[in-house]
N, C-alpha and C positions, 0 to 999 in steps of 0.2 A: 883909681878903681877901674880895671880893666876888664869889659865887655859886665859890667852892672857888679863883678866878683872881688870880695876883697880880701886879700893876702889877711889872715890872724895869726895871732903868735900872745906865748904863754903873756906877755906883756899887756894888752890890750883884752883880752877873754874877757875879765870880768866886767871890765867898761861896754865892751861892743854885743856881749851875750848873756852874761847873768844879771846886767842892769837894765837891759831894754826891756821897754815897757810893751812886746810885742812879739812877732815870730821871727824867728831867725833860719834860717838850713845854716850847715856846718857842713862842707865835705871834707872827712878827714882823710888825705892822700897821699903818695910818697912818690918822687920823680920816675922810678923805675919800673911802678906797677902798669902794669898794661893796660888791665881794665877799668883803671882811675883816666886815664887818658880817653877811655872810650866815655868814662861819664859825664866828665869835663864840659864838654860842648853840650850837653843836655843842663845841666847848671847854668849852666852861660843865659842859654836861652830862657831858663825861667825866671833868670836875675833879670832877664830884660822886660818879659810880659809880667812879673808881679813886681815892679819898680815902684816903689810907694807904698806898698804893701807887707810885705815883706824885704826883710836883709839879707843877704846873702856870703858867704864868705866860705873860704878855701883856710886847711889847716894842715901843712905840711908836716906829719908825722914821726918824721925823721930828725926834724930841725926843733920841736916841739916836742919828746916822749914825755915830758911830765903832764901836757895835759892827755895823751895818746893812752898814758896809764889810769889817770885820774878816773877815764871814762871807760876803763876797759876796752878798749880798740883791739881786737885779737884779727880783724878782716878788714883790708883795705879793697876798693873804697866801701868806706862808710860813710852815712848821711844820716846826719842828727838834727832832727827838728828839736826847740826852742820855744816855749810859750813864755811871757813873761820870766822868761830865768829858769824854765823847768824841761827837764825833756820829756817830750809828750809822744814823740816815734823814735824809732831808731831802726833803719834798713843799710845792710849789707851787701853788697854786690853791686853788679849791674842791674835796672829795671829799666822797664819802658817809660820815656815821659810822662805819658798819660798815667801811669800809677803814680808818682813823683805830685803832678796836675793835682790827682783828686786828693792825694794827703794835705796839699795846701789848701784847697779850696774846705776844706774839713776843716780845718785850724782856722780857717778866717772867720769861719758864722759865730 
């Protein structure tokens, strides 16, 4: 589990995200997008300050298209929150931490 983020794959989804009993993020990403790299390190760090809290995990798109269709991913990166097994947000793009920040701190009350 590198820097609190952990690799998923169509193997693992339903164990790691539609059976936790809790919040998850999902960034859905592809090696060559640009502005997946730029989100990257904003993931990283909120896998680090909401450790125990939340899971966090990276969903490489390209390597993955059946769950990439499953969920309708038409825009990378994407970031899919997780409540108990349900999606509860779902944002496209790049945003600022602090927006990222307060969707979690919403999910946890």
């Amino acid at each position: 589990m590198a820097n609190g983020v952990t690799n998923i794959t169509n193997d693992s989804w339903d164990k790691e995200v539609i059976q936790f009993p809790g919040l998850v993020m999902v960034d859905f990403w592809a090696a060559w997008c640009g502005p997946c790299k730029m989100v990257a390190p904003v993931v990283e760090e909120l896998a680090k300050e909401y450790e125990g809290k939340a899971k966090f995990f990276k969903l490489n798109t390209d390597e993955n298209q059946d769950l990439a269709t499953r969920y309708k991913i038409r825009g990378i990166p994407t970031l899919m929150f997780f409540k108990n097994g349900q999606i509860v947000e779902q944002i496209v793009g790049v945003v600022p931490k602090v927006q990222l920040k307060a969707k979690l701190d919403s999910f946890l009350k």
